[in-house]
N, C-alpha and C positions, 0 to 999 in steps of 0.2 A: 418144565416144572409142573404144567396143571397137567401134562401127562403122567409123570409121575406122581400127583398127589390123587389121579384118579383111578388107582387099580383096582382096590377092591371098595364097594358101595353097597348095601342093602338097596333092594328093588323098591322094599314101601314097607312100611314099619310093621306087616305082619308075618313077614318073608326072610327067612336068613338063610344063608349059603349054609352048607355042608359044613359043620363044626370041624370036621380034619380039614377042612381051608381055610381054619382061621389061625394064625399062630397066635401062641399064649406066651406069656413073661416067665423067665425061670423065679423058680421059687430057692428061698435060701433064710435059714434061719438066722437071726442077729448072735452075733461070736462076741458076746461083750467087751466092745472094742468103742465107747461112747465118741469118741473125738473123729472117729473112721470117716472119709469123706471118698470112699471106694466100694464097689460091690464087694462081695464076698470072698472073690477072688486075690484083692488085694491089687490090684493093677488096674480096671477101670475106673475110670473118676464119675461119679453121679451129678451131673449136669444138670440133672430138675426133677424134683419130686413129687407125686402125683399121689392124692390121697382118696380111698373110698371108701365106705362102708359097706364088710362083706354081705351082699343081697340075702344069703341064708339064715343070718341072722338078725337081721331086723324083723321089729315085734308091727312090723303095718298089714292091717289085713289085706289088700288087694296082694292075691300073688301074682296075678296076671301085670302087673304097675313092676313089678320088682324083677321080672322077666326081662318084661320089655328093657329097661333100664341096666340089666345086666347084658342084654342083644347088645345094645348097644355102646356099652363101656368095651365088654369084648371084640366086637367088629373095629372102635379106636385104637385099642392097643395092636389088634393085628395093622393096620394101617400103619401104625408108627413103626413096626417092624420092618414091614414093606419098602417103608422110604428108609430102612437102614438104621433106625435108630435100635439101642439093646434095653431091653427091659430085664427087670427082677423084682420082683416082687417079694414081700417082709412082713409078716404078721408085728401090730402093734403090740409092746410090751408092758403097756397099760391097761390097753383097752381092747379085748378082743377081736372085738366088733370091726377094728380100723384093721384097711389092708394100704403099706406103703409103698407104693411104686415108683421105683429112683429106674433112673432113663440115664442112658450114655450116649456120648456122641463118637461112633468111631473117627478116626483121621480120614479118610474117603467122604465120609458125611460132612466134615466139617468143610475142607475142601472144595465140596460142590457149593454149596449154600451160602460160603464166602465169596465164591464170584457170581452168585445168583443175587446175594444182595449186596456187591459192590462194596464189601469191604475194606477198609485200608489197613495194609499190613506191612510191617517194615523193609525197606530196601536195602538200606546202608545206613550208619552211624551217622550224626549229623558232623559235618566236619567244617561248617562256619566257625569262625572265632567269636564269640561273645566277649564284648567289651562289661566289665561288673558295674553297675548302678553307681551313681556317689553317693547314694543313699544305704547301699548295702553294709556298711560298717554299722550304721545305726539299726537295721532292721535286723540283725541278725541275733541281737538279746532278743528278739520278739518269736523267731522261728522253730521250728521244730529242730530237737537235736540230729543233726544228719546221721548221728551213729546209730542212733536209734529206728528212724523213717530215713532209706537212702533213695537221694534224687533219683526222680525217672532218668534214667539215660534216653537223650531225643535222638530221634529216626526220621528219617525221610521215607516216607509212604506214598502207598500207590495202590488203584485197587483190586483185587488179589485174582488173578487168573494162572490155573491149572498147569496150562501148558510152559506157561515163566515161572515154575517153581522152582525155580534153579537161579532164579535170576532173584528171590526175595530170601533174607535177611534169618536164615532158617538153621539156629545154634543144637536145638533139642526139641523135635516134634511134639514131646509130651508141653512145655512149655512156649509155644510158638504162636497158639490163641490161647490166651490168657482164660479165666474163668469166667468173668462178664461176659467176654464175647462168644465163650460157647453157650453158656447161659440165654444170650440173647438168640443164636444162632437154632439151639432146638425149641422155645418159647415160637422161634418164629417156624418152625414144622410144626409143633403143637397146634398152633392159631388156623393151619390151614388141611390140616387130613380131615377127611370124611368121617364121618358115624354112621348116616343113614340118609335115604331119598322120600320125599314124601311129597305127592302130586308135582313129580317132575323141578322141585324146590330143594335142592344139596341142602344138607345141614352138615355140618362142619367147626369144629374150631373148639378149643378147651375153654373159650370163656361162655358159649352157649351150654357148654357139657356143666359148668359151676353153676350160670343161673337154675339151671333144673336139676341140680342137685346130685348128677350120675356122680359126680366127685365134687368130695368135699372143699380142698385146696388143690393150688399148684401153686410151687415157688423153689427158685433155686436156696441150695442152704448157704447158709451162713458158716463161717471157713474155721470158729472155732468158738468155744466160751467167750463173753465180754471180759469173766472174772480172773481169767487165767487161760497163759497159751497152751496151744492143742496138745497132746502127748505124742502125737502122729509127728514124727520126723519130717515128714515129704512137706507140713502144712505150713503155709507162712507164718499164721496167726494173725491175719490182718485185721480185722476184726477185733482181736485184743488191741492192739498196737492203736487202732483207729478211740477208742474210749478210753484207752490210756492219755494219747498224747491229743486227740480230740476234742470228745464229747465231755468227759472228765471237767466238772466246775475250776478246778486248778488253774485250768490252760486258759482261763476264761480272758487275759489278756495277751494271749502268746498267735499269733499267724496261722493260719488254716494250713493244711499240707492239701492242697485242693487237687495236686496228680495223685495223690495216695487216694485221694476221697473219689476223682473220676475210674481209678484204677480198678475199683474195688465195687462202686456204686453204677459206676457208668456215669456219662456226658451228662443226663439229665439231672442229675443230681449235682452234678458238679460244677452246673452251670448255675445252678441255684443259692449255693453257697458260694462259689464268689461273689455272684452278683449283691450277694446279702452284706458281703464282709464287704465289700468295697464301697455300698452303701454306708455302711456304719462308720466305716474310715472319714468318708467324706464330711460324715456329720461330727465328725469330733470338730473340724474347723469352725464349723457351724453354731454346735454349742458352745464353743470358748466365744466367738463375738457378740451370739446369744444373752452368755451368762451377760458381757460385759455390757451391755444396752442395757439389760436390769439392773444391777449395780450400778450403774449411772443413773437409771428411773430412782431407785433406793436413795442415793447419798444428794441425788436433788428435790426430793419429795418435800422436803424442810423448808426450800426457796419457792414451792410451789406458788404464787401470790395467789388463784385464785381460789385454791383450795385452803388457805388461811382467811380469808374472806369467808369463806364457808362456814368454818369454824368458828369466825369471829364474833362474841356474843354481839357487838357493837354492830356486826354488819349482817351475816346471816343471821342472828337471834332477833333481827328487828325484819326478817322478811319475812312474811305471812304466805305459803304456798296455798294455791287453789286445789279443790279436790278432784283428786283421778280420777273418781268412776261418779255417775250420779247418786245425788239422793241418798245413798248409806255412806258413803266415807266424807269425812271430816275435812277442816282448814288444817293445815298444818307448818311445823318452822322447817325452815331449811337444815338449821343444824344438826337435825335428825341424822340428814346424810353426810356429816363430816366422815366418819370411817371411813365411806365408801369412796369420797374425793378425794381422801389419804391415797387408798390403794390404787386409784387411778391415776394419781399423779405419778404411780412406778412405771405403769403400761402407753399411758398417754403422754410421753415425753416426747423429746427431739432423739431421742438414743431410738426409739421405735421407728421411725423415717428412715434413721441410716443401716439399723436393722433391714426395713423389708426392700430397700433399693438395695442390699448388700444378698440378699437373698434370690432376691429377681435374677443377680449377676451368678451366683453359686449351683442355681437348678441347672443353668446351661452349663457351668463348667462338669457339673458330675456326668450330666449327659454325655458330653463331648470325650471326656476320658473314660466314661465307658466303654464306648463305642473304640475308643481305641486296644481298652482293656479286653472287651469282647472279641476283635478281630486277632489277636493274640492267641486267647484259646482257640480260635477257629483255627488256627493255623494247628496248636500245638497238640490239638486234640482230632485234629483229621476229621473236622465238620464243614470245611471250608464248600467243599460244592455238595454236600449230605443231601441235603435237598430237593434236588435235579437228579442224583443218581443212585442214594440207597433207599430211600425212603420208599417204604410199601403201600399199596391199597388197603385199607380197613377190612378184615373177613367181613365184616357187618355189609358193606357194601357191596363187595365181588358178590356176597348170598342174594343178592337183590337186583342184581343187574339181567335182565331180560331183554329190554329195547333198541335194537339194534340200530348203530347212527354211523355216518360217515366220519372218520375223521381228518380234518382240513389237513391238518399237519401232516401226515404223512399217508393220506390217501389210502385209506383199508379201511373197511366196519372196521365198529370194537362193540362192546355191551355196557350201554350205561343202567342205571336203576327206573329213570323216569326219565319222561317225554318233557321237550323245551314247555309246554301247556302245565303238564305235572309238578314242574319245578315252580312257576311263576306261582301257583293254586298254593303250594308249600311256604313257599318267601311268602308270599300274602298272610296267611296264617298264622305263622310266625312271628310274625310286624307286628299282625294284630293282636297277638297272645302278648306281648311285649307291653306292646303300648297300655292293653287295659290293666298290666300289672301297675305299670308309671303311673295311671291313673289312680291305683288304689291306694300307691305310700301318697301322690298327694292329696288323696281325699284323708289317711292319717293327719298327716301335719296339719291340714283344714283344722281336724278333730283337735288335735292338741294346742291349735292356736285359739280357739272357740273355748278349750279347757281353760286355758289363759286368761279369758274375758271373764270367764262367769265363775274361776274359784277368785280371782283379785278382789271381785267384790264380795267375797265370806271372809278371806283374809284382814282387807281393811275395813269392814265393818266388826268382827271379832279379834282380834290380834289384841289391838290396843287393849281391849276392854281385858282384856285376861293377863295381859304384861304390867301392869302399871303399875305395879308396884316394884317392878326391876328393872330399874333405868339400864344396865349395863346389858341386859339383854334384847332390849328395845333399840341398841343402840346396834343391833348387828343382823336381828330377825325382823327386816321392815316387811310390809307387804309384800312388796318389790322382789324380798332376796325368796321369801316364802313360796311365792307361785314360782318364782324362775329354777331356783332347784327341785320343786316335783314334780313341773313340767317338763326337767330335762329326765329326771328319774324313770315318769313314764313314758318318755322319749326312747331311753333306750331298753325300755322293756318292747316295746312297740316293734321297735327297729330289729330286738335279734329274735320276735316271733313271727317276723314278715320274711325272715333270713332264712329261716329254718325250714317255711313253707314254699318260698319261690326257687332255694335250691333245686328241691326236688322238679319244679315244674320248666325252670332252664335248662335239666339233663332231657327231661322226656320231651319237649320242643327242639333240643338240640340232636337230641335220635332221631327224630321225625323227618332233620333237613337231611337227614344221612348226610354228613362230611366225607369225603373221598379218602383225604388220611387220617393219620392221627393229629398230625400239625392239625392240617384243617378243623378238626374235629374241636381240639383244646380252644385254634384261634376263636372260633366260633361262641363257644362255652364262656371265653374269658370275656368277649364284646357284652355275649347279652348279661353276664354277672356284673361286670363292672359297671354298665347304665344304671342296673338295678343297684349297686349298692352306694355309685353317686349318688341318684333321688335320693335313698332311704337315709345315709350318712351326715348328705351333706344339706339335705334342705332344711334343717331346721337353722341351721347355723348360716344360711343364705337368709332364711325369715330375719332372723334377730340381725343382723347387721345390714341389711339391705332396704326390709320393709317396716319393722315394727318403729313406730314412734314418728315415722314418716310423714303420715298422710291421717292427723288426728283432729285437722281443723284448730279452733281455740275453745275458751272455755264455753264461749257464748251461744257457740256453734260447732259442736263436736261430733267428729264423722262415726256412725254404727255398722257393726259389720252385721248382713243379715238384718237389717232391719232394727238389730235388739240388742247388741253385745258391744257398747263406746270401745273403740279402737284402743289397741294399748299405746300408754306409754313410755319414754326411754325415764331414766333416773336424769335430776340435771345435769350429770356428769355425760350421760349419754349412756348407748347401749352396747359400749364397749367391755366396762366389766362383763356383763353379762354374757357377753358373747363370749369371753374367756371362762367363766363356770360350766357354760354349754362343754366347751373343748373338754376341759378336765374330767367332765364327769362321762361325757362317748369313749375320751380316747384311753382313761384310767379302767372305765368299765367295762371296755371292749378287751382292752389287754388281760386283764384279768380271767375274764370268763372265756378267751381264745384259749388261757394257760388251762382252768377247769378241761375243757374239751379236749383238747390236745396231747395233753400230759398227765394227769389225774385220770381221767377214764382209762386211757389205755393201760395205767399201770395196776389200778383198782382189779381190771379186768384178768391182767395175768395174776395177780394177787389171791385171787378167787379160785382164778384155774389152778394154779400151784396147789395150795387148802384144796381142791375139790379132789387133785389125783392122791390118794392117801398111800398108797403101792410107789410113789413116786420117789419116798424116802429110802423104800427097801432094795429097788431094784436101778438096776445101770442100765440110763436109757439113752440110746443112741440118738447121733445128733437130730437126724431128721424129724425125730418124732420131739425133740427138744425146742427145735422150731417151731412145728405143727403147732404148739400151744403158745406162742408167740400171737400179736394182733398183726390181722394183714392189713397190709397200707391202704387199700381202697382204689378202688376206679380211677380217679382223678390225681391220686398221688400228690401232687406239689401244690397243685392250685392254691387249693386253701392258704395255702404259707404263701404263695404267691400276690394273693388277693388281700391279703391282712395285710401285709409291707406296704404295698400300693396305695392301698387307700390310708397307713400312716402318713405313706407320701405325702398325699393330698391336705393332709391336715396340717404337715408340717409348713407346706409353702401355700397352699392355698391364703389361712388364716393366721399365717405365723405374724403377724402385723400384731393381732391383738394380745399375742402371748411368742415374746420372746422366748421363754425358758421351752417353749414346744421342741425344737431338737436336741435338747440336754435329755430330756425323759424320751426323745426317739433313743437316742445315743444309750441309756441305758439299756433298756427294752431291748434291743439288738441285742447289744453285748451278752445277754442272757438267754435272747431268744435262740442264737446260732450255736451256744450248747445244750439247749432243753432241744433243742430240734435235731442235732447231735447225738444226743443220749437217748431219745427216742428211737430214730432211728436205728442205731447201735445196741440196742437193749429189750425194746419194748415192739417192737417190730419185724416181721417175717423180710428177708434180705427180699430188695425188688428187684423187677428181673429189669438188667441193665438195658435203657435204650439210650438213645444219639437224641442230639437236641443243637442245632446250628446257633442257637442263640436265646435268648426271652421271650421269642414268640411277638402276642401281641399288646403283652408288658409296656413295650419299648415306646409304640407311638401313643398308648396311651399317658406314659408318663411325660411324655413330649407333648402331647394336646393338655395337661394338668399345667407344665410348667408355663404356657403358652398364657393359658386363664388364671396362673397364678398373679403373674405382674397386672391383669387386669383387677382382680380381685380384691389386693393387697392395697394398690393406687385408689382403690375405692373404699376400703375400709377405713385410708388415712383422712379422704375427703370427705365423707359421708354417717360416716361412721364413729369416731374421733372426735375432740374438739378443737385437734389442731389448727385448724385452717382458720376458726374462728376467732379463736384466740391471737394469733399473726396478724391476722387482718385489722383486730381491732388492735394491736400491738403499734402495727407502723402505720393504720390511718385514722382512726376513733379513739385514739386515746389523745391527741393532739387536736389543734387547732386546726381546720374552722369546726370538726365534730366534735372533740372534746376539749377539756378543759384542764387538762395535764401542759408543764412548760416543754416537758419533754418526754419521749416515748416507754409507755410502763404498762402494765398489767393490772394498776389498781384500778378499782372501780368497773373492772370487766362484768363479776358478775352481776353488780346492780344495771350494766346498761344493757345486761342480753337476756334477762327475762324481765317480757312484756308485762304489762300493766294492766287489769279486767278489773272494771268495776262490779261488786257484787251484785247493783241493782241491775246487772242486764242477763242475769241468770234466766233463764227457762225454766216457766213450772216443772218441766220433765223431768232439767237436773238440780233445780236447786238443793242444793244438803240441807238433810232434817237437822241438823248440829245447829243451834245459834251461833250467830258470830260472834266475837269477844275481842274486845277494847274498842277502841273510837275509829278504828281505820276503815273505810269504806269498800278499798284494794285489796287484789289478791295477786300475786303474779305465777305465772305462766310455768308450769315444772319443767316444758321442753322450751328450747331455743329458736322461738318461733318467727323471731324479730321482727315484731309488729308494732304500731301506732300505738299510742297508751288510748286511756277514756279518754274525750272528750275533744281530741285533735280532729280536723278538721276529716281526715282518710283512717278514724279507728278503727283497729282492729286489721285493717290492711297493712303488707308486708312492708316496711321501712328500707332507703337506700344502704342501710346495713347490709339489709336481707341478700339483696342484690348484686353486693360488691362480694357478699359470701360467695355467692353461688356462682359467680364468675370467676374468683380466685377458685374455687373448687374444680370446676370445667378446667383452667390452666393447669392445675397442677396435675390432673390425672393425664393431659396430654403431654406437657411437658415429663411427664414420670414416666410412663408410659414409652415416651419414644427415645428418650435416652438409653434403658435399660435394653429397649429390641433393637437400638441399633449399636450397642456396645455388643450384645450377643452374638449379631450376626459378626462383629469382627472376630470375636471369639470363633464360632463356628469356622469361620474362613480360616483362622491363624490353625486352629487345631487339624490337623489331617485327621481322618478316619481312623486308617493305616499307618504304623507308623512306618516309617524305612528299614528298620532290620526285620519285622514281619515281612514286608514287599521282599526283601530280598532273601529271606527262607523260603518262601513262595516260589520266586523266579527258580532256585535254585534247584527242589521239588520238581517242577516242571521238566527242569532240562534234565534230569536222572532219568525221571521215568521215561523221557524218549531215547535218550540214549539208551539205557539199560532194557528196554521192555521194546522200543520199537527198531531202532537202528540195530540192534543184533539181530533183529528177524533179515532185517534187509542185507546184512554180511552174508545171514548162510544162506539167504535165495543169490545173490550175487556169486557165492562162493561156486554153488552149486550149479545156476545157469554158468559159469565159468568156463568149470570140468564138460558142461557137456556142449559148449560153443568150441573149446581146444580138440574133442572127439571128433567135432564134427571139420573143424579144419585140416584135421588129420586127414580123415575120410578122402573130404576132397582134395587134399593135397596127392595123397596117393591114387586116384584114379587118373588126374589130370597131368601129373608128372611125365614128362617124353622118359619111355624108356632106357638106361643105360648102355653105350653100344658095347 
């Protein structure tokens, strides 16, 4: 192969061979035939279209730049000749300026390059019995109509050599590599012919030729209109077919055709949209027990006892609250915050416990049937050892590779890019370009928690003063709700202009490690994106349910952050609402502005281009150049969709303790996302050129290390975070004798016995409130749960055997929760196989064909033929040795 990709090469970019040695692409005018997906001729299929602007007409003054630039497009296209490929070339029908070069792959091309990259092509029919689902009668309202989308017929695969072409599964040559895989098949000669040499340094490869602009696109076309099938007889129309029964809003509750969609798209795509639908599958369970822990928080909100206490003018309206910040905010009552202990009694119930231990259980089962669903398509999609044996070297890398190393494994040099010294200097860099980025979203949240401190005190010094005269307003816009929503607002302004700039800087560190493949390449990309967009995601929502209200001291003595800014604190309900407005307004605002980006831009954009070509109404323009004005998918292709699911992931189980209804609005969002993502691609996007994809990458152990810190997270949000445990505690041992004064176990009187008692006279000149105090009460109590000594006992102000019996029933419960949930998983884990048994057994079955049919017939006709010439040779000797006849 690098013999053959290395025939012909410029010596150095000012040197070019003899122009009658370079072959040129035939030319051929467009036959207004718009649906054509053939040259001119009407019999080659055009496998990949290559676009540029004719050098003689651009308006750039350097002509020596336009020279060079056209050396070098010419000396590509003779190369892709060389290695077999057909060109033709097409003057655009819009735009003069555009020249379009569609590429063909003969059957010889195709041939070689299938067993150069290993791949799998059919043997035989599959002829295992499949037993049907018992679930197949129900799932079948949900499916594509067979009549319409007909099932893949499955094959047993093998991978594909030359001399066994007699031995593979071969109806009609024209049809025998489908269009992804020729698609893929010349994308992958494209990636590796030469253009030019330049101090002894190959350049090579059509994506180096797009970043410097010798051509404008490359992509295979698309097989017909979205709007209507092709007028071309020969053409599937799949591509209609796929937005018809697809992308199409309609189908929005009906089953993916997902062989249709790898058929057409290739494995990588197809592994993306299962994984997404079986996602969203999972989560339908999720949100039905979801909803129903809400509705049960809902229809017990009425029995709340502590939250009518709150409300109660008798019992809240006689509790005088101490003020939250020094010096400017005021005394205040409790029943300010009745709403807000309404809405918490939906979230802070017992329905949220058996929610987040039901969740804990639910991350490991999605995992574990993926895993089985995954090795399924491995199997049925011929990615099973992809891996190990088709997957290529990155062009970026083979251009880089100078340093000659031994290698262990099978003892020869080979060329790598850098030296063991080289690589360690690189990881080093890297680490540290890393880390100082983690440094800067946390020095943000610093920022935003600091914003926190010093706008609550403009909030609850002004707020009141400009409300008062609207009780019903007052009753919903406290301090509290005011800072916490426009500190998540700038939160997530913060969050997706750190997004937008560290993308850029994790591609250009990720170029720098050079990854060997493409796997490598994405694994890499996805690690240091995902770090980054954990800090950035998820740190604030780790602040507010973790740290804030934590560690505030009392009133008498209240801790400063920075010397200057009184620590914040929770509402008395706790910092669990809040920690829920956080979620709504990242996970509402991020979906939102994902959808702007994603789907709005690109369609704005062809929206424009459409209006901009004004000839476009007059004249029949062939598909290629139909395409051409299509958006190309980008570098990274899936990520993005890959990285937005992920980190919903995270939200859904990390924090779903504090907000049940979190996988009801995954569960939508899906549903919608898998046809806007759909339609996009089907519509608004240039066809990508198909590659292989063994599975999720490094998706997988990440969302296995989330669901790991999910059960950790969730068991602390209930203990720490919550007022559950407090509430318990004083339930079956503070409400009763010898600590309380109930005959038997209740919730009254909860909240007079868990906020602390401060006399005003021990206030500090620093914080005393400029507000006089008002009526005869001396006391103020405590807004956080601090469970401390009142004035005047013996140990004031110190933490009470309350405090204590909390904070050890807390410790129990996160261990006890904790290990219940990892050791029901690991049964799970164990009880589910990876694999299931009719996979193992198309697998086993697989194996035994291809040795039979590819290697034991080799060994019949060496036997047949050592046979014929061991009976010659017995001959021989039988006749020399024979006594003669007398």
């Amino acid at each position: 192969l690098v013999l053959e990709l290395n025939q012909v090469v410029i010596p150095t970019y000012g040197t070019v061979p003899d122009q009658q040695n370079l072959h040129t692409p035939e030319w051929a005018d467009f036959e207004d035939k718009p649906d054509s997906l053939f040259f001119s001729d009407g019999q080659r299929r055009i496998d990949f279209v290559l676009v540029y602007e004719d050098e003689s007409k651009k308006m750039t003054h350097k002509r020596s730049g336009r020279k060079q630039q056209k050396r070098k497009r010419q000396v590509y296209e003779s190369n892709l000749i060389n290695n077999g490929l057909q060109l033709e070339a097409t003057r655009s029908v819009l735009d003069e300026k555009l020249i379009f070069v569609k590429v063909h792959a003969p059957w010889e091309v195709l041939c070689t390059y299938a067993e150069v990259m290993h791949i799998k092509l059919p043997l035989q029919p599959n002829d295992l019995k499949t037993r049907d689902s018992a679930f197949n009668w129900f799932s079948r309202f949900f499916r594509v109509d067979e009549n319409i989308i007909k099932p893949e017929q499955e094959f047993f695969t093998a991978p594909f050599q030359k001399e066994h072409l007699s031995n593979f599964y071969i109806q009609d040559k024209d049809t025998f590599f489908n269009p992804a895989t020729r698609s893929r098949i010349v994308h992958f000669i494209l990636s590796r012919v030469e253009y030019a040499t330049k101090n002894n340094v190959k350049k090579f490869g059509i994506n180096k030729l797009l970043d410097t602009g010798i051509y404008k696109a490359a992509f295979p076309l698309h097989d017909s209109s979205f709007r209507h099938p092709s007028t071309d007889p020969d053409c599937p129309s799949e591509r209609y077919l796929l937005y018809r029964e697809w992308a199409h809003p309609k189908n929005i509750f009906k089953l993916q055709p997902l062989d249709f969609i790898r058929k057409y798209y290739g494995e990588k795509i197809g592994i993306y949209f299962a994984w997404l639908g079986f996602y969203t599958n999972m989560l339908i369970v999720a949100a039905v027990v979801g909803v129903g822990c809400f509705l049960y928080g809902c229809l017990t909100k009425d029995n709340c006892t502590w939250s009518q206490e709150v409300c109660d003018p008798n019992i809240g309206g006689n509790i005088i609250m101490c003020p939250q910040c020094d010096k400017v905010c005021t005394y205040w009552n409790l029943t300010i915050t009745c709403e807000s202990s309404k809405k918490l009694c939906i979230f802070d119930s017992f329905g949220t416990l058996v929610f987040a231990v039901f969740m804990g259980i639910w991350v490991t089962l999605f995992l574990e049937f993926w895993k089985r669903r995954q090795a399924e398509l491995e199997y049925e999609w011929d990615t099973v050892e992809y891996l190990e044996q088709e997957e290529q070297v990155r062009p970026e890398y083979e251009a880089r590779c100078t340093h000659v190393v031994m290698n262990e494994i099978i003892q020869q040099e080979e060329y790598v890019p850098y030296t063991a010294c080289g690589k360690c200097i690189r990881m080093t860099f890297c680490a540290s370009a890393i880390f100082f980025w983690i440094l800067l979203i946390i020095a943000s949240v610093i920022g935003i928690i600091v914003y926190r401190l010093s706008v609550f005190l403009v909030f609850s010094a002004t707020l009141s003063q400009h409300i008062n005269g609207t009780e019903a307003i007052r009753k919903y816009l406290t301090p509290q709700t005011a800072t916490s929503v426009t500190a998540s607002l700038i939160s997530f302004i913060v969050i997706m202009v750190l997004n937008i700039i560290y993308e850029k800087v994790a591609i250009l560190i990720t170029d720098f490690e050079l990854p060997r493949t493409q796997t490598d390449y994405e694994n890499s990309l996805t690690t240091k994106m995902f770090l980054f967009q954990f800090v950035n995601y998820y740190s604030s929502c780790f602040y507010i349910a973790f740290f804030k209200g934590k560690f505030v001291g009392h009133p008498g003595n209240p801790v400063y952050w920075l010397g200057k800014y009184r620590n914040e604190e929770c509402d008395p309900g706790g910092c669990l609402l809040e920690l829920t407005t956080q979620l709504a307004i990242i996970v509402g605002g991020k979906a939102i502005w994902n959808n702007i980006q994603e789907v709005l831009l690109p369609w704005v954009k062809n929206l424009i281009g459409r209006y901009g070509a004004a000839a476009r109404s007059e004249k029949v323009v062939p598909r290629w150049e139909q395409d051409y004005h299509l958006q190309p998918i980008g570098k990274l292709g899936l990520f993005y969709e890959y990285l937005e699911m992920v980190i919903q992931f995270g939200f859904v189980t990390l924090f779903v303790a504090s907000f049940p209804l979190a996988p009801l609005l995954a569960l939508i969002n899906n549903m919608l996302e898998i046809r806007l993502d759909a339609w996009k691609l089907t519509t608004q996007f240039r066809r990508m050129v198909p590659q292989k994809a063994q599975d999720i990458g490094a998706w997988q152990p990440i969302m296995q290390s989330i669901a790991i810190l999910a059960v950790v997270t969730n068991a602390m949000i209930i203990a720490f975070t919550s007022d559950m445990i407090p509430r318990l505690v004083y339930y079956w041992s503070f409400s009763v004798p010898p600590y309380g004064s109930h005959s038997s176990h209740t919730m009254k009187g909860y909240i007079n016995s868990t906020l602390s008692v401060f006399n005003i006279s021990d206030f500090k000149n620093a914080s005393k409130p400029f507000s006089p105090w008002f009526g005869n009460q001396t006391t103020c109590r405590q807004v956080y749960r601090d469970l401390r000594y009142p004035a005047g006992h013996q140990h004031q102000y110190e933490h009470n055997i309350y405090y204590w019996h909390v904070i050890a029933a807390k410790l129990a419960f996160i261990i006890v929760m904790e290990h219940v949930i990892y050791f029901v998983n690991f049964i799970i884990s164990y009880v589910i196989p990876d694999v299931s048994q009719k996979t193992k057994s198309k697998v086993k079955r697989e194996k035994y064909l291809t040795q039979k049919l590819l290697h034991e017939n080799d060994l019949k006709v060496v036997k047949k033929t050592m046979g014929n010439i061991a009976d010659k040779i017995i001959k021989t000797v039988d006749s020399t040795f024979r006594p003669k006849a007398e």
